[in-house]
Structure formats: structure tokens, C-alpha cells
N, C-alpha and C positions, 0 to 999 in steps of 0.2 A: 508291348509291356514296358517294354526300357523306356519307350514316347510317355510312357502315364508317371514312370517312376522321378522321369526329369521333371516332369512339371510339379510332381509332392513333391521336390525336392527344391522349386523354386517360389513355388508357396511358403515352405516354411523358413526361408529366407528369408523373403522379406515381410513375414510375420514377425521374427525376432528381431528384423531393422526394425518393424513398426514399433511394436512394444518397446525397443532400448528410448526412439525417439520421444516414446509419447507416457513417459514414464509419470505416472502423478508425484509430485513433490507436496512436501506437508512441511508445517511447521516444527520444530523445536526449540528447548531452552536451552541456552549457552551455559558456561561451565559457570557465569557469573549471576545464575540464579535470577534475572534480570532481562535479559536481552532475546531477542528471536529472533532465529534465523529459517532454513529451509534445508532439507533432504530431501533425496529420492526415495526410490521402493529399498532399497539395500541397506539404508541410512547412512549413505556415504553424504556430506555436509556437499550441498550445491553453491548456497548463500549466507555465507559466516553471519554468524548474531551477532550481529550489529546494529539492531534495528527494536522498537521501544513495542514497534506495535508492526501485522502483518494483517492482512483482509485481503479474502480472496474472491476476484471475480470474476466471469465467465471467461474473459479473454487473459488474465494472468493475476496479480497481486498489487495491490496499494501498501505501501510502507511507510513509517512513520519513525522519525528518530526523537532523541529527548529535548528536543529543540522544539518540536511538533512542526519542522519542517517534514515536508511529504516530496514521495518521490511514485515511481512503480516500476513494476519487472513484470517480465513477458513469460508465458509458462514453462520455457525452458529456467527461466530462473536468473535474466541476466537484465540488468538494468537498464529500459528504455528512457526514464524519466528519473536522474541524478534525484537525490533525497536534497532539494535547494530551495524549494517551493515553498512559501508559507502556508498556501490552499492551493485542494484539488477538485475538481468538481465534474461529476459525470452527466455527456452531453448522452441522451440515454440513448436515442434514436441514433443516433451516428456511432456507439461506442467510442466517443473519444473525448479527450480531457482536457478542460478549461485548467490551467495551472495559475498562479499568483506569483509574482515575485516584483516585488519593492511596488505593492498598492495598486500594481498593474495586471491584467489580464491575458491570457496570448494560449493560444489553442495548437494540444499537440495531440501525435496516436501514439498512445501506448503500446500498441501490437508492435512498432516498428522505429517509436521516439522520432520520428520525422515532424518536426515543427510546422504547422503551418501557419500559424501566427504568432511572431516573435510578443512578448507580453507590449501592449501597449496602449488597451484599454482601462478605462477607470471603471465603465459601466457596462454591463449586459443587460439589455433590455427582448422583450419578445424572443424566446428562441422558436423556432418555426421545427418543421420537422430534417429540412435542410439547410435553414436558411438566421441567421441571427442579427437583430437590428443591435447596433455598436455606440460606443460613445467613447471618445481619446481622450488625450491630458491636455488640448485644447480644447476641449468643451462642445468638439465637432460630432457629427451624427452620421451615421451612413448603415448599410448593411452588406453583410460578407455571406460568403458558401461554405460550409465546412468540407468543400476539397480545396479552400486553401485560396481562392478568389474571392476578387472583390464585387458585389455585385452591385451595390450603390457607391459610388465613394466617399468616402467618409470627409467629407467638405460644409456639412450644412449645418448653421446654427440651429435649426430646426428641423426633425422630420418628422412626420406624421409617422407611426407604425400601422402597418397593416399589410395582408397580401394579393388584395384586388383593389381595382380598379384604379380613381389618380390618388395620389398622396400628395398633401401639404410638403412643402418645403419651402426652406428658407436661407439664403446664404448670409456671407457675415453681414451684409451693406445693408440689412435690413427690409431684401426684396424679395416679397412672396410667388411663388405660382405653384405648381401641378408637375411631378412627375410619374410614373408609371414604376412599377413591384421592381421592375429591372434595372431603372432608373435612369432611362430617359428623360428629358425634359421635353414636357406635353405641350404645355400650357407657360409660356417664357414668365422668369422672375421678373417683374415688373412692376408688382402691386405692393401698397401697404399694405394693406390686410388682408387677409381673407378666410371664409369660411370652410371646415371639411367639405371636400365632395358628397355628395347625395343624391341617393333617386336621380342620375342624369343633371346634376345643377350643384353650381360652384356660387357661393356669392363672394366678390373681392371688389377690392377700391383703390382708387389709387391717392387719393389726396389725406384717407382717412375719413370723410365723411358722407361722400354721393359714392352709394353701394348699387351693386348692378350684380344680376343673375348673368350667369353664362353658360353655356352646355361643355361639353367635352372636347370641342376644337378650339373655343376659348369664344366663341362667338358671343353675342350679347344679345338675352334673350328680353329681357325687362331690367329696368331701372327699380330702384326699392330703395324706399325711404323711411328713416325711424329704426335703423337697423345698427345697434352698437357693434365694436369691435370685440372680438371675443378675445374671452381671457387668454395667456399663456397656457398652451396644450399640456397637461399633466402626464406626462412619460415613464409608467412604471416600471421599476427596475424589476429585471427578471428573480424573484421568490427562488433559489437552486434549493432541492431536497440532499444536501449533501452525502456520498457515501460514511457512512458513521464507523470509525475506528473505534472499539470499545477499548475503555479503559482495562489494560491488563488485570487480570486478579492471579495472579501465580504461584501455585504454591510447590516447590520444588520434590523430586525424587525422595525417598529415604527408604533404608532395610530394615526388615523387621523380623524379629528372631528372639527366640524362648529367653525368657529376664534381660531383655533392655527395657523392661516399663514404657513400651513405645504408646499403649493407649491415654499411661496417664499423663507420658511428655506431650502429648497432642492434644489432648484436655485441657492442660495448661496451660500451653502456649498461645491456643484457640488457632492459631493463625503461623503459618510454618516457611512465610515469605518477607518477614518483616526488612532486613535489609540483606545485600551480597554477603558481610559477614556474619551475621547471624544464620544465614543458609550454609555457607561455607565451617561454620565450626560445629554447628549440629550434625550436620554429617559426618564430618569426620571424627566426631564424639562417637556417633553411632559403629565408625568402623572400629575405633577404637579399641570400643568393649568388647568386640564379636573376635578383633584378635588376641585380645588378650586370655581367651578361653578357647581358641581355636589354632594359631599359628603353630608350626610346626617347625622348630629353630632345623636347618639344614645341617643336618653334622662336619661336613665339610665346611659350612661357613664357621660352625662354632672352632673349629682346628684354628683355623684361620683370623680365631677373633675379630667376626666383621662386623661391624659397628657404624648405622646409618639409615638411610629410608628409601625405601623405593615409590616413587610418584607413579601410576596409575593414571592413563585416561579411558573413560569407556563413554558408550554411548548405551542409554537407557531407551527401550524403545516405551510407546505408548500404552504395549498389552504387561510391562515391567520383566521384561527380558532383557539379559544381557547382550550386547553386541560390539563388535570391533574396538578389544582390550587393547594398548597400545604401553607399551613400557617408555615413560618419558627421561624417566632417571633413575638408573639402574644400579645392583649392587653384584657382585660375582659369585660364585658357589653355589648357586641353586638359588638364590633369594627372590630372582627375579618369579622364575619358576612358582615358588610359595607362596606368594604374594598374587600371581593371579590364581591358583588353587583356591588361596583361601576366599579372592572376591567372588568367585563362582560358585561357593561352600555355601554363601549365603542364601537361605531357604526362600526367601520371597524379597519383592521389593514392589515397593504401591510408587508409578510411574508419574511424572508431573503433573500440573494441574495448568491448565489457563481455559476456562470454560469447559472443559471435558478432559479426559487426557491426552498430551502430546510425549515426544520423544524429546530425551532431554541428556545433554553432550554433561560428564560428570570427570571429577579430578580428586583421588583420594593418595593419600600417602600412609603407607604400611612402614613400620619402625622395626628396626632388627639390634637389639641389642644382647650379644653373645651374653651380658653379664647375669643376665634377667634367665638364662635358659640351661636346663643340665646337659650336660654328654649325648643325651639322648633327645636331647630335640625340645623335653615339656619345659612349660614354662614353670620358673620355683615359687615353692610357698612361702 
């Protein structure tokens, strides 16, 4: 019995490790009506709002500042890919990320921010399932592995894309031959021209005009005549499906409560996100009027003649629940006290908006003016 009780006892151990680790993190809005950040399950803030735009993907978060530089975080929440990046682009098969910076290319993992190609291609061409045909700021061609090797090296003014058999290439000196997906050289640079491999049969020249078949060892099977030089190989640049950051639509928290007119303020407005100060004084219009029919002056502050405001932080969650009230700036005699009484008095609140509801970090300040209040606490007529 005590053998079966150790073991439920070390099951629900590292059940509670697992769950702490593996805590889902969501988004919210910053207290600046504007920015996203990230919380846990508890809505303790993970990843300050800092951030313009957040997209969440299987292995963690894309992030986007008002730059529309992009960066990403891992699902604990912590920065694998600094926000520096101009583009991001998902290698889909590999999970891992093509980033941009100064026109250049360079491939990293987000799960873990380990670089494996510093940026310093111009072009992506063919990605393969492991394998991606390159192009640098010399105009060179080669192809890489996305574990971070080089599998062709990026040396040839010219390469054929493809993943069988020989492949065209060409170095700068302007001398063609055949090398293999791996990028051996098959068939030596030696020729002016020559034709894609085919069916067993390469056609190349060497002067430019007397063309000759060859097979796969380079051997010379028949001469051919009347055979022009083919054009320059046309190299399509790899088409990315980029991950799409939506354009924020936000429209912040607000309380609502018997004669604030809140349906026909929102009527009005149409739209209740237009700038940080406009979200910042309609709310605190809103508290405004709820205290001036609700607060309850503390008798001992009114002895005391206290005279001042107490700032409020709390966090809204997304079902419009109140959660982890914090007294930023405080007043003595009970003020602090009243003032969260009376944020919590408030009968309802309709929770953020950015595509659905999120959780949303808010900053009000409650007024206590002894002169405005009687003996008793109400406020005068």
C-alpha cells in the first residue's frame, strides 16, 4: 500500500512540473490600447506589449513591431529571433525560418534561435524538401541542407536546379560541364556550351560551334551538327507563401453600467480604438462617472483632508473578469482600499477585441477630493 501511495504521489508531481512547463500563453493588450504582448494561464504578463502584431504557430509565435521588422519566440515565451528582421518566411517542411536583414537571406530555428545560415543570400530558388538551391551577393549559385551545410558550394555562375541525375554548371571562367545533386564534378568544366542532361545524353562544345553527344562518363557518342547554343537557363526564384501577420483591428476593454449611455457612446463612435489617447480618456470618462455615483469618501481620509488620486493597474481577462489589481500610486486612510472596492463594484465589463476577445493589462485613476464629500462619506449636491 505505502509502494502504490509513493508512486500517486510521484505521478502527481511531475504532473504539476508538466502542466507549470507547458502552460499555454495567449495574447493581450497593453495598457497603451495598441501593443501585444503575451500571458500565461494565471495572467501573469510573460512578454511585455511591445509588440504591433503576434501570430501563433505550431512551434511558438511570429512577432512584429511598428517597424514591421519581425522577429519570433519559442512557446515558453522568450525570444529565439530578436524583432531586426525585415522578412520572415516559413521553410514549412523543415519548420524553420528564412529571416531578411539588409536585402539579404540567412536561415535560422526558431525553436532554439541557432543560425544556421548567417543572412547572405540575395535569392532563394527551388526549396526541396531538405535541400534549397542559393544565390549570394556575387551573383554565385550553389545549394545548402537546412542542418546548416553546404551541399553544393555556392561557386558557379551558373546551375542547373534539380534533384537527379547530372546538372549543368558553370564556373566564372565561362566553362561548362555536369555535376551530380551532391555536387561533385561528373563530367570536368571544359566546354563552351552545353545542353541539360537527357534520356542518358548531354550535348556540349567546346569552340561553340562542332556539337557532340556524350553519355554520362563524358564519353562521345555522336557528333551533331546544326545544333545552336541554348539560351541562358531561366532560374525561378522560389514563389514563399509567407506566414500572414493580420492587420491589428483592436478595440480596447470598457465598463458598462446603468446610465453611462454606453450603447449610444458606441453607436457613435462606431469604432472604440482610434488612437492610445482616445482609448485612454474614454475609459477613464467611463470610471469617472461610475465614481462619482458610487465612491464612498473614507471618513478617516475626509478628517484628514485628503486630497489626490489613486492610479490603479489591473488586468482584464478575455471572459471580462477582473484580475491582479495592483495599487500603483497610492493615498492613505483607506483610499487605497475604496478605490479598489469600487473597480470591483463595477457590474460588467465587455473584454478587448483583436479578432475575438483577448486579455487586456488596463490603468485607471480614481480622484478623492475631501471637498466634493460630507462627514459621512456621500458625495454633495
Amino acid at each position: 500500500m505505502k509502494t502504490d501511495l509513493k508512486w500517486i504521489l510521484l505521478a502527481l508531481c511531475c504532473l504539476s512540473v508538466t502542466t507549470g512547463f507547458g502552460q499555454k500563453l495567449t495574447r493581450y493588450l497593453g495598457v497603451d490600447g495598441r501593443h501585444i504582448g503575451l500571458v500565461n494561464e494565471t495572467y501573469k504578463i510573460v512578454q511585455p506589449a511591445n509588440h504591433y502584431a503576434i501570430s501563433e504557430h505550431k512551434f511558438g509565435y511570429e512577432i512584429r513591431n511598428k517597424r514591421s521588422a519581425r522577429g519570433f519566440l519559442n512557446r515558453a515565451g522568450e525570444v529565439t529571433i530578436p524583432c531586426e528582421n525585415s522578412g520572415t518566411y516559413l521553410w514549412e517542411t523543415q519548420d524553420l525560418f528564412w529571416v531578411k536583414e539588409n536585402d539579404l537571406w540567412g536561415l535560422i530555428d526558431p525553436k532554439t534561435g541557432k543560425v544556421l545560415f548567417t543572412p547572405q543570400f540575395t535569392t532563394l530558388l527551388k526549396l526541396d524538401k531538405e535541400t534549397a538551391f542559393v544565390k549570394n551577393a556575387q551573383g554565385l549559385y550553389g545549394r545548402i541542407k537546412a542542418d546548416g551545410t553546404v551541399l553544393i558550394p555556392v561557386i558557379y555562375a551558373y546551375l542547373e536546379v534539380g534533384n537527379k541525375g547530372l546538372l549543368a554548371a558553370c564556373k566564372q571562367l565561362g566553362k561548362y560541364g555536369y555535376i551530380n545533386p551532391q555536387g561533385q564534378v561528373i563530367i570536368p568544366l571544359i566546354y563552351k556550351g552545353i545542353y541539360p542532361f537527357m534520356k542518358g545524353k548531354g550535348y556540349v562544345t567546346k569552340d561553340g560551334e562542332n556539337w557532340m553527344a556524350i553519355d554520362a562518363s563524358g564519353k562521345v557518342i555522336s557528333k551533331v551538327k546544326g545544333i545552336m547554343p541554348p539560351p541562358p537557363p531561366n532560374l525561378q526564384e522560389e514563389m514563399f507563401s509567407p506566414w500572414i501577420l493580420w492587420e491589428p483591428k483592436i478595440k480596447s476593454a470598457y465598463p458598462v453600467f446603468r446610465g453611462n449611455n454606453i450603447k449610444k457612446q458606441v453607436k457613435k463612435k462606431k469604432v472604440l480604438r482610434a488612437t492610445y489617447y482616445d482609448y485612454r480618456d474614454y475609459l477613464q470618462k467611463t470610471i469617472n462617472l461610475f465614481a462619482s455615483r458610487n465612491l464612498r469618501f473614507p471618513r478617516k481620509a475626509h478628517r484628514k483632508k485628503i486630497q489626490g488620486k489613486v492610479k490603479l493597474q489591473f488586468m482584464m481577462t478575455e471572459k471580462g473578469v477582473l484580475n491582479d489589481i495592483k495599487v500603483l500610486q497610492g493615498l492613505p486612510s483607506g483610499c487605497n482600499e475604496e478605490a479598489i472596492r469600487l473597480l470591483r463594484a463595477i457590474p460588467k465589463w465587455i473584454p478587448a477585441q483583436d479578432d475575438g476577445p483577448i486579455a487586456s493589462l488596463n490603468m485607471v485613476e480614481i480622484t478623492f477630493d475631501y471637498t466634493q464629500y460630507n462627514r459621512r462619506g456621500k458625495r454633495k449636491r
